[in-house]
N, C-alpha and C positions, 0 to 999 in steps of 0.2 A: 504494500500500500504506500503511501506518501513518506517520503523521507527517507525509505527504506529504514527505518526503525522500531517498526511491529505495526502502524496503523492504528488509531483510533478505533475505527468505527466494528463495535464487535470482534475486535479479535482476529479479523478474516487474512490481516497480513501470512504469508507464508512465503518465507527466502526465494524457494524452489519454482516459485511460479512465475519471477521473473528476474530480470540483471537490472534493478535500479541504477548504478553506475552508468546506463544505457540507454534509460528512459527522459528523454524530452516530450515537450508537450507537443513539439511535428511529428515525432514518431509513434508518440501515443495515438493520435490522428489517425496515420495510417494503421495502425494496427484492431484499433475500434471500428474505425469504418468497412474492415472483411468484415466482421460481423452486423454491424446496426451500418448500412449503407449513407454515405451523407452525401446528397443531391448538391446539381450542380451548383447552384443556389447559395451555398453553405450552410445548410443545417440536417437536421439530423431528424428520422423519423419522418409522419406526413402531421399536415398542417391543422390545428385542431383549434381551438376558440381564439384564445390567447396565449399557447404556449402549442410547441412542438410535442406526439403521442407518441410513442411508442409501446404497440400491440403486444402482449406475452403470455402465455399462460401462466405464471408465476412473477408477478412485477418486480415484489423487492427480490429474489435471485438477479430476474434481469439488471433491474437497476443496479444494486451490488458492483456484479459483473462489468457493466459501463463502465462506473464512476471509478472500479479498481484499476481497470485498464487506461483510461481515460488522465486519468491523478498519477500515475506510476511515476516516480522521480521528483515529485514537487515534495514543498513542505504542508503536512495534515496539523490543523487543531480543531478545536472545537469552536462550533460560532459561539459568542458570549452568548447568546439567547437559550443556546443547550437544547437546541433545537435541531444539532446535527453537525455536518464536518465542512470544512473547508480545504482546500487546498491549495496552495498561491506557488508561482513558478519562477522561478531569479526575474525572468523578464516581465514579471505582473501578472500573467494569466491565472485567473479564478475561476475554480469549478467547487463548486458548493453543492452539497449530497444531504437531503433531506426523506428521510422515509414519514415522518408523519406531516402532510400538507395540510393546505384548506380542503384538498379535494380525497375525500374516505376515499383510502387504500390503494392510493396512488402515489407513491415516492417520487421524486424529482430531481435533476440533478439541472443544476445555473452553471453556464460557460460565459465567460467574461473573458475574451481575448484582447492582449496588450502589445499582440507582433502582427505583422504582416500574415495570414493566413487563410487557407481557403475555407474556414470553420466562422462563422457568424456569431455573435452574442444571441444567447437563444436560452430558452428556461424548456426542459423536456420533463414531460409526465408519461410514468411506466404505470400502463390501464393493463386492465383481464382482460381476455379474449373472452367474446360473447361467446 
């Protein structure tokens, strides 16, 4: 997870799953987007009220999954609100992981980019599949 130092959020860091030493937030990029595809556009997931969906049968695993991949190399804390985790990147970039929102049982992860990149500021919510 963030920092490569065990990760905040539940405990889910584990060494083996990836080479922190090696994770930037362009590489994280590409590596999220084999799995959750990001349009040309630069966002992620399809276009829903006011924030970007992404469909799953299990939200917070998915979500999880994103934000771990996603954060890989940055520094993790806690948002003062205790509301959930942050992650911020030497160059500014913020991605903020929220499992309880305004919206029942839909987690969310906030990307706030501060570099040149083909990734958009976008706030994405992980729904159940009907």
């Amino acid at each position: 997870m963030g920092g490569g130092k065990g990760g905040l959020y539940m405990g889910t860091y584990n060494p083996s799953d990836t080479k922190t030493d090696f994770c930037t937030f362009s590489r994280n990029v590409e590596k999220v987007s084999k799995k959750y595809p990001l349009n040309p556009s630069g966002y992620f997931g399809e276009k829903g009220k006011n924030h970007r969906v992404i469909v799953s049968d299990n939200p917070i695993e998915t979500s999880e999954d994103f934000y771990k991949t996603i954060s890989c190399g940055g520094k993790e804390s806690q948002l003062s609100n205790g509301k959930g985790v942050q992650t911020v990147f030497e160059d500014g970039t913020r991605i903020v992981y929220r499992v309880i929102t305004s919206t029942p049982d839909s987690p969310a992860v906030d990307i706030t980019v501060n570099i040149e990149s083909p990734v958009k500021k976008q706030k994405i919510h992980f729904i159940r599949k009907d």
